[in-house]
N, C-alpha and C positions, 0 to 999 in steps of 0.2 A: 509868645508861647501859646498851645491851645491849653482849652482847657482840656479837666480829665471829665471821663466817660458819665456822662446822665445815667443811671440805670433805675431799671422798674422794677424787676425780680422779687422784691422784700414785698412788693403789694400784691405778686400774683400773677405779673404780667405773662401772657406767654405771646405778645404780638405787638407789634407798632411800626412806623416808619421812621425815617430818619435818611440823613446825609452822609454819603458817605468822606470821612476827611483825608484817609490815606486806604492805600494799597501796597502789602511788602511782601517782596520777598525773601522769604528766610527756614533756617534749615530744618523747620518742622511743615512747610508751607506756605502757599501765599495767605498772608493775614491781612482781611479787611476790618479796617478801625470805622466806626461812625462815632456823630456826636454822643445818640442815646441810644439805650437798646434793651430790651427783658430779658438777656441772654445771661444769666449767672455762669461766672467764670471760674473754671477752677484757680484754689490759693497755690503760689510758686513756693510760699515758704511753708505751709500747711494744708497740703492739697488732700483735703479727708473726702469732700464729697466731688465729684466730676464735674466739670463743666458742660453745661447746654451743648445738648446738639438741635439740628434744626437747618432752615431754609434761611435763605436772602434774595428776593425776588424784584422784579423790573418787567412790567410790559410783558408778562407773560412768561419771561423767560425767568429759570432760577439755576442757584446753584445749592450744593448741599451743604449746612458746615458742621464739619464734622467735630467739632469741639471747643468752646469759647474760652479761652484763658488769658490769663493776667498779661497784659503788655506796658511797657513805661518809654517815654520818652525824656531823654538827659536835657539838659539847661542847653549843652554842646551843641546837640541833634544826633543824640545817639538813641537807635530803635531798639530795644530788646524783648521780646515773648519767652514767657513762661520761666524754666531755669536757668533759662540765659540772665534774668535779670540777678545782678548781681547783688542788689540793697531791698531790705525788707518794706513790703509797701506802704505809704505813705511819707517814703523819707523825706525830706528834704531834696532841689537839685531835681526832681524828677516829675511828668507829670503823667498821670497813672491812668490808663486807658485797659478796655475789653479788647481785647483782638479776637476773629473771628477765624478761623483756621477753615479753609474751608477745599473740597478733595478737586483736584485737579487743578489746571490754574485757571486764573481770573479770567473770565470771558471778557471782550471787548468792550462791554456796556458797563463792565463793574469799577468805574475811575471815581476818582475825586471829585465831589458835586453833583453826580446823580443822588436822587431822590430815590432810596429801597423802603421796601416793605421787609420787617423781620418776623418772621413766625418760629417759637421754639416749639421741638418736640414735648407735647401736652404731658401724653400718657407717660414716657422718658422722667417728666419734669416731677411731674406729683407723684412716684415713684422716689427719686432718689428726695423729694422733701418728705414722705411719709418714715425712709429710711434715717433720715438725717431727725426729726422730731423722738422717732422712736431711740436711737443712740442718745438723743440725751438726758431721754428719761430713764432708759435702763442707767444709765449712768453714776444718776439721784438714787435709784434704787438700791446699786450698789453699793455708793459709799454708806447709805443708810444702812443694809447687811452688812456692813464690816466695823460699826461705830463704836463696840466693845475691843477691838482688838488694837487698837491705838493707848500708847503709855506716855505721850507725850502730845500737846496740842498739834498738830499739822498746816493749821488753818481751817478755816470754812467755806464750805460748799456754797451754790446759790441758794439752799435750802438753811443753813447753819449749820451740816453736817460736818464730822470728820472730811476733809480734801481730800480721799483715794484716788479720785481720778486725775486733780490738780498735781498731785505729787508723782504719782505714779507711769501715769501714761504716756508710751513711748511712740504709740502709731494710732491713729483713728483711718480706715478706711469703709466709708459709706456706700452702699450699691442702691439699686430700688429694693425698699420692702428690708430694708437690713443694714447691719452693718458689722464689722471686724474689728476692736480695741484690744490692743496688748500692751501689757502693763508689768515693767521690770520689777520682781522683789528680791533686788540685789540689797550689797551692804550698807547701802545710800538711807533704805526705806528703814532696814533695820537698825541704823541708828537716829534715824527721826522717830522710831518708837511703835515702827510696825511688829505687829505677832504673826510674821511668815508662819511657822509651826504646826501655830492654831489653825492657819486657814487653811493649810492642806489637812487638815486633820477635818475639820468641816465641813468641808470644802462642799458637800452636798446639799445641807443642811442651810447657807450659803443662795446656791442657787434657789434652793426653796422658798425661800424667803425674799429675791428677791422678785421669783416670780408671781409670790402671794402679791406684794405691793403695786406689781405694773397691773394685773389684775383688776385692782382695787381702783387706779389710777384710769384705765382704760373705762373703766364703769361709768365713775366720776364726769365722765365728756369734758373735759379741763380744756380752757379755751388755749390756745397758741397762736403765738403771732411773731411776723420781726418790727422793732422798731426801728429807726432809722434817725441818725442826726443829719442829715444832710443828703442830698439828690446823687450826690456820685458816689464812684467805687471806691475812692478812697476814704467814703465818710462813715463813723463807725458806726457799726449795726451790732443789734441784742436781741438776744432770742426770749420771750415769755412768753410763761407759761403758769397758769392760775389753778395748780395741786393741790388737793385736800391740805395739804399740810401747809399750804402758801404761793405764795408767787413767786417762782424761780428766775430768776436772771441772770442769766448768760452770755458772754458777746461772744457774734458769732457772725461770720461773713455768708451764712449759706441759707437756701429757705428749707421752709417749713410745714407741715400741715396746718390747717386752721382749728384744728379741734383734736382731743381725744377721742372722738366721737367717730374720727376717719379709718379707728382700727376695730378689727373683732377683738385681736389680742396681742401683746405686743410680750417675747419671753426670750430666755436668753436661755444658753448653757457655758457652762463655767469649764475650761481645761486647764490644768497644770502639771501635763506631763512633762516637760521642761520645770524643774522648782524651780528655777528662778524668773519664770515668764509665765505671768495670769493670761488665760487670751477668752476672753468674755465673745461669742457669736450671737448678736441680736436678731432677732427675726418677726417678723410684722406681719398679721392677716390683714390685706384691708376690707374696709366696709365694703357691702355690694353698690 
């Protein structure tokens, strides 16, 4: 069997070469696999922040790829990308590879065993990581504005906070410089001991509050990083982050900024025009 995918992404990477091991075609595209690669893919079963775009190059000539996402191959030899795969990553039975989606089909040159060059798009990259660092800090911020309104333990944050966002969160989508979380307060929440009520009754007061703290946070310059247990995609990654209040830890398959230092300011706004859907929109100045 091969192995699964070498990736660099959690260090920064946005370029390297590599071999390529397969070429497929399938109904999102032809997808090229190589051994290793700095291309962060989007997650099949949690797909918050997007997959790398970028080039794959040869002797001058390239192609564009238009989206790097999850691909696994079966013990059988069964290929699948992105929703097709049917088992959550790292199962067992499977070995867990980047595919490269890339627009039009494979040029001649692009086979099994040439030698490419990968280049992901920079600006693209540190974009959807300054997006993705800022979501989980407004995140911390909010379960911190809401830590009076819980009647019953929920668990704890990476912070020790009340879990608002563990318990509640039903969609994370990340863009550059941003991101979209909505958060169901159906009867699930209110019998774990949430005060729905109060927070629409607050609900401003709320936002205020958590925008004092990203503030405060953003001030701070709080270092961020991903750690990494192991070289491939299947190996699990943790996002830290060293907060006035502590060091957050998160696991997290996606990157990051290097610092609090990368934003001017990082603020949310809070909607609950649906009562029973929080939907929190963060948004990120970056540094010049």
């Amino acid at each position: 069997m091969p192995s699964s995918t070498v990736v660099s992404f959690a260090g920064g990477d946005v370029s390297g070469s590599s071999t390529v091991s397969r070429v497929e075609s399938t109904a999102i595209g032809d997808v090229v696999v190589v051994d290793a690669t700095p291309f962060h893919p989007v997650d099949h079963t949690w797909p918050d922040q997007p997959g790398d775009s970028g080039e794959i190059s040869f002797e001058g000539s390239s192609v564009r790829v238009g989206e790097a996402v999850m691909a696994a191959l079966s013990d059988e030899g069964d290929f699948a990308v992105g929703a097709e795969i049917p088992v959550k990553r790292g199962a067992e039975g499977w070995t867990w590879l980047v595919g490269h989606v890339i627009d039009g089909e494979a040029p001649n040159w692009l086979v099994e065993g040439v030698r490419v060059e990968l280049s992901v798009d920079s600006s693209r990259r540190a974009g959807l990581s300054r997006g993705h660092t800022a979501c989980h800090v407004a995140s911390l911020a909010l379960d911190l504005a809401l830590t009076d309104l819980w009647r019953k333990d929920p668990g704890a944050d990476a912070l020790g906070n009340p879990d608002f966002e563990g318990r509640a969160n039903q969609s994370s989508r990340i863009h550059m410089d941003g991101a979209v979380d909505e958060y169901r307060l159906g009867k699930s929440l209110r019998r774990a001991g949430f005060d729905t009520e109060t927070l629409a009754a607050t609900l401003e007061e709320r936002e205020s509050s958590i925008n004092e703290r990203l503030a405060h946070w953003v001030a701070s310059g709080a270092v961020s990083r991903v750690v990494t247990e192991g070289p491939t995609i299947v190996d699990r990654r943790s996002w830290h982050c060293e907060l006035p209040e502590g060091t957050a830890e998160i696991l997290c398959g996606g990157t990051h900024a290097a610092s609090l230092a990368e934003f001017v300011s990082i603020s949310v706004t809070l909607d609950l025009t649906d009562p029973q859907l929080l939907v929190m929109t963060t948004r990120a100045v970056p540094a010049a």
